[in-house]
C-alpha positions as CSV (number, residue, x, y, z in Angstrom):
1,X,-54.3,155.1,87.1
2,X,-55.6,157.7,89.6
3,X,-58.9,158.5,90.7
4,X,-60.8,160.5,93.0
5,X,-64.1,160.2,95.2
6,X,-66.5,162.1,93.8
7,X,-68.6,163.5,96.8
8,X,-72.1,164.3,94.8
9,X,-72.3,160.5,93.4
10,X,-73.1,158.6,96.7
11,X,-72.9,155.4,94.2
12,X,-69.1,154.9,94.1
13,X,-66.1,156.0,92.4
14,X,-65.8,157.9,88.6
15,X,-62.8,158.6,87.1
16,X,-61.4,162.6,88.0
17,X,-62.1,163.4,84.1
18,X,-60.0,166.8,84.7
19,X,-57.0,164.9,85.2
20,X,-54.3,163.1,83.2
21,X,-54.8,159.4,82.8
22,X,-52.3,157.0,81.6
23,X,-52.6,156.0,78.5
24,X,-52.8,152.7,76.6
25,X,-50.0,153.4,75.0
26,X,-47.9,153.5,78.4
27,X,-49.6,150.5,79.6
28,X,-49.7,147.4,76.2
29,X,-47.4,149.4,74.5
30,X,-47.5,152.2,71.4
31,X,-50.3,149.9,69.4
32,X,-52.6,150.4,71.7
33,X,-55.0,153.3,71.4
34,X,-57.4,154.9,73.9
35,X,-61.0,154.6,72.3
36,X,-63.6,157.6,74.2
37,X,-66.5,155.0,73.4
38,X,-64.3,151.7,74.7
39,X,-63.0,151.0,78.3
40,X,-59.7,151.1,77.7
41,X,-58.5,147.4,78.7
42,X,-61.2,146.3,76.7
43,X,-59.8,147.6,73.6
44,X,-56.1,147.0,74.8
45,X,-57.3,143.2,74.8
46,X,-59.1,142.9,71.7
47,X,-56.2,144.7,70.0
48,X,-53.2,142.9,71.6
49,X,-55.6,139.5,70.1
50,X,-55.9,141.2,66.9
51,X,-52.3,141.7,66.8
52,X,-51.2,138.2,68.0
53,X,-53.1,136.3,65.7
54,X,-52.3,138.0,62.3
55,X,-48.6,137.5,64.0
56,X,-49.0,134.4,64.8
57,X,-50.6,133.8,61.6
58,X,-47.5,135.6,59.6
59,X,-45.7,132.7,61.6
60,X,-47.0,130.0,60.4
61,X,-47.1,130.6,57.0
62,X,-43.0,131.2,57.4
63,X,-43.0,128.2,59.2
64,X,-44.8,126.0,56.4
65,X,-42.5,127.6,54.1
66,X,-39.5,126.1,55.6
67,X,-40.8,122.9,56.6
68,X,-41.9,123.0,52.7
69,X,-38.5,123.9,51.8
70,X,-37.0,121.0,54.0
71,X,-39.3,118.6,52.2
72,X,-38.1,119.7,49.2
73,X,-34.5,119.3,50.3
74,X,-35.1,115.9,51.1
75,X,-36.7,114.9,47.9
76,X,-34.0,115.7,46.3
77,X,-31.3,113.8,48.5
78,X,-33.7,110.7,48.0
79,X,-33.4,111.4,43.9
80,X,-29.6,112.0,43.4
81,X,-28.7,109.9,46.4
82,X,-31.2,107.2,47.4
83,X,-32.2,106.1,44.6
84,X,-28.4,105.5,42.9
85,X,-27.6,103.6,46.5
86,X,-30.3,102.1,46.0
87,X,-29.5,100.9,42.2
88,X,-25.7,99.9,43.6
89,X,-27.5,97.8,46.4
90,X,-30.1,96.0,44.2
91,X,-26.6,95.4,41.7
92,X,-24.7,94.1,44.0
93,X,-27.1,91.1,45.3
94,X,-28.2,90.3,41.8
95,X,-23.7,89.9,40.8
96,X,-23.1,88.3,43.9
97,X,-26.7,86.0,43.4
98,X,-25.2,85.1,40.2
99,X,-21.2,84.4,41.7
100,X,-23.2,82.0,44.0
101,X,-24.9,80.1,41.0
102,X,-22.1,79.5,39.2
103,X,-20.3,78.7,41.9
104,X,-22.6,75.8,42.9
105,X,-23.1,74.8,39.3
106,X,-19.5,74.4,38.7
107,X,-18.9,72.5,42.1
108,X,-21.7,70.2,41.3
109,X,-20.6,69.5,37.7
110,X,-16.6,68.9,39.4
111,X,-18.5,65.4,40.5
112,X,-19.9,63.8,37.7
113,X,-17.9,61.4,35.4
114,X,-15.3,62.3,33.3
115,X,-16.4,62.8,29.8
116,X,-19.5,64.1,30.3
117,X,-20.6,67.3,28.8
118,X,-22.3,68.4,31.1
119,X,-20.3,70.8,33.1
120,X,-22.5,73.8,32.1
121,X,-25.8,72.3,33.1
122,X,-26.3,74.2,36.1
123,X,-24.8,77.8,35.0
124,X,-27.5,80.6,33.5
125,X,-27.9,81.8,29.9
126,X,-25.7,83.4,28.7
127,X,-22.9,82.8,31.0
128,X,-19.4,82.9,30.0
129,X,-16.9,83.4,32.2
130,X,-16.0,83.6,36.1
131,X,-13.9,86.6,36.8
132,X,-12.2,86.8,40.2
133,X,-9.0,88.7,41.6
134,X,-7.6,86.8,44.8
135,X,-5.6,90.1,45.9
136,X,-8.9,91.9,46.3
137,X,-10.5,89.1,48.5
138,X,-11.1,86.7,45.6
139,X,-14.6,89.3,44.5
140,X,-15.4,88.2,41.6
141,X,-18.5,88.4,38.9
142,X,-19.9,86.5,35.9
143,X,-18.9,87.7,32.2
144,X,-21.4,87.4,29.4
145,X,-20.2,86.9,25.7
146,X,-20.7,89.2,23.2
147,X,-20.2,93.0,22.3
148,X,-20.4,95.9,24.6
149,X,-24.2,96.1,24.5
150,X,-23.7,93.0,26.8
151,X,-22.7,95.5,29.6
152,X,-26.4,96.8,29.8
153,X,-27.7,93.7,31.3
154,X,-24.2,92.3,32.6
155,X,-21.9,93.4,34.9
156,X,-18.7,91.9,32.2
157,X,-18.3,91.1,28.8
158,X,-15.9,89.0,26.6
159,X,-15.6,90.7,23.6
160,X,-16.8,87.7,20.6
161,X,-14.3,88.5,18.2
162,X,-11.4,88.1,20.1
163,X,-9.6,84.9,21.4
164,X,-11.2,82.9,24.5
165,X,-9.3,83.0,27.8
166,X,-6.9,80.7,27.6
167,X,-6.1,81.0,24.2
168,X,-3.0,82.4,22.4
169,X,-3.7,86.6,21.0
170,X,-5.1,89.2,23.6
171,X,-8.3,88.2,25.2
172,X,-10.9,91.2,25.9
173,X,-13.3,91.6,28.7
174,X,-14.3,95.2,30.2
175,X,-16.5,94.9,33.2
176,X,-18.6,97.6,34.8
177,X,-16.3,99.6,37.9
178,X,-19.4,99.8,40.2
179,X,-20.3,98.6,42.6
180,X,-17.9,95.5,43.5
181,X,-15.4,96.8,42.0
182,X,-14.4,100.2,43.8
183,X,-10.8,99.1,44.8
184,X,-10.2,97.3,41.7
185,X,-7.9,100.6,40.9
186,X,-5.5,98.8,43.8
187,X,-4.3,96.3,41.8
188,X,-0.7,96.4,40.8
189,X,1.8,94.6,38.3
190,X,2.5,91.2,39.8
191,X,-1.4,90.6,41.2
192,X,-3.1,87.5,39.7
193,X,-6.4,87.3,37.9
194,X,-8.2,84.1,37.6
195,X,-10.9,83.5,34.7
196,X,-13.4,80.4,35.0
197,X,-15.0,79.6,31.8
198,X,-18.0,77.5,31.3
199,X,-16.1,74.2,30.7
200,X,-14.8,74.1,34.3
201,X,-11.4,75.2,33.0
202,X,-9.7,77.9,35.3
203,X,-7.0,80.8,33.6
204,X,-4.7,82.2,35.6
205,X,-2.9,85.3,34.2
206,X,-0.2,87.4,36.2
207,X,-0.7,91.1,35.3
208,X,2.3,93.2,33.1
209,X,1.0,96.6,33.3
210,X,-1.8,98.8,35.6
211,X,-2.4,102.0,34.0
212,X,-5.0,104.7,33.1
213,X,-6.2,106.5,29.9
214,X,-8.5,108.5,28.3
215,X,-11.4,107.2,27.2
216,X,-11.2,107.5,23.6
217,X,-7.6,105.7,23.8
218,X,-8.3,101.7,22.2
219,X,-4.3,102.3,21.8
220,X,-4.5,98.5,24.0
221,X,-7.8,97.2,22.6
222,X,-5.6,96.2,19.6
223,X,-4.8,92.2,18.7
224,X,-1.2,90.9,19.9
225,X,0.3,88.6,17.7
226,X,3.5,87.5,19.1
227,X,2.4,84.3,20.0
228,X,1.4,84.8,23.7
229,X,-1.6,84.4,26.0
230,X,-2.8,87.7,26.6
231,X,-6.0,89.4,28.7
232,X,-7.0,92.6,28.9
233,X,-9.2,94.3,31.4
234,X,-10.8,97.3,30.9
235,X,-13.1,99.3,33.3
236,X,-14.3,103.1,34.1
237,X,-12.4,105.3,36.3
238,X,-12.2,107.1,38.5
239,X,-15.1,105.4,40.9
240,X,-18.5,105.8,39.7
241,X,-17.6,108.0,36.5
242,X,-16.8,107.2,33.3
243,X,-14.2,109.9,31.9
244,X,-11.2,107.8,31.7
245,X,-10.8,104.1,31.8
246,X,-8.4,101.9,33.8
247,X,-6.4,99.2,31.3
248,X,-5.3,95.7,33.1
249,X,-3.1,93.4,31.5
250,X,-2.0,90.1,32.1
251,X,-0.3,87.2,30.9
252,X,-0.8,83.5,31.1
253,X,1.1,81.4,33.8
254,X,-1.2,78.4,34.3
């Protein structure tokens, strides 16, 4: 900005009001306008604060709206995904809580005197059957006995009306695929399944046939009658879904 000395005012310097001045607008910018009754870096100032805070203002309320977004993004993970891993966890230690109890109940009945009837004394309500597969790393859970409305409390049922493990027809237990169970779809023709029932009395069958089918199909459901010792497992698949369902069966070698 230029000025000149005034000669007549022997109290300092005043602006040369005949010539060009620079502008606000050259000096904050094309927001900035020169006020007659404002010093002009006054008004420059207050308007540069106006500016910044209804910008900086405009920020934050984008800013809250992501970080609200964000929270919203990870309430949802925590409902579709938390909260099932969570379920599987809390599953998982209550079948392998109740693996342990039999266990223990059936080792410490192994040592009382023959002829007792007391083998059971130490197993839970309601349970039926231990079922474990060796080629899997011997996982195994505890069946209940009854009909498919077993399943909502149990991890495995033994369907009632057909014959007990060990017995001769086709022996029925469907078990749930989750979550021990996610490789059981690994198991092959030749693998052995072992099924401990509350007597102490251990049934080992070889498996005949591995194979998947629709859901609706009960095509191997059905009673054998050709004299044989037959069991059947039956489980969802693929992992975690329920649209088709993976049919085991074995037969009786000891």
């Amino acid at each position: 900005m230029k000025f000149e000395i005034n000669t007549n005012d022997i109290h300092g310097i005043q602006p040369d009001k005949t010539e060009e001045v620079q502008t606000g607008t050259e000096v904050l910018g094309s927001n900035y306008q020169k006020n007659q009754d404002t010093p002009l870096v006054a008004q420059n100032v207050e308007q540069f604060k106006k500016d910044f805070d209804k910008y900086n203002s405009s920020r934050n309320k984008k800013l809250w709206t992501i970080r609200g977004a964000g929270a919203a993004l990870i309430l949802v993970a925590l409902v579709f995904i938390g909260i099932p891993l969570l379920h599987q966890a809390q599953t998982k230690q209550n079948d392998v809580k109740e693996r342990i109890g039999w266990d223990q109940a059936v080792k410490s009945a192994a040592i009382l005197p023959k002829g007792t009837s007391t083998i059971v004394k130490g197993l839970n309500p309601g349970d039926y059957a231990l079922i474990t597969f060796p080629s899997l790393g011997n996982i195994g859970v505890v069946a209940g006995n009854g009909d498919w409305s077993v399943l909502t409390t149990r991890p495995a049922a033994h369907w009632k009306d057909t014959p007990a493990p060990g017995e001769v027809g086709n022996s029925l237990i469907g078990f749930h695929r989750e979550p021990l169970f996610k490789d059981v779809d690994k198991l092959k023709t030749g693998d052995l399944v072992n099924v401990q029932t509350n007597d102490g009395k251990t049934h080992v069958y070889k498996l005949t046939s591995v194979k998947v089918v629709h859901e609706n199909d009960t095509t191997d459901l059905k009673p054998i009658s050709d004299g044989n010792r037959w069991l059947t497992l039956i489980t969802c698949t693929p992992w975690y879904q329920d649209y088709e369902r993976l049919i085991m069966r074995g037969q009786l070698v000891s």
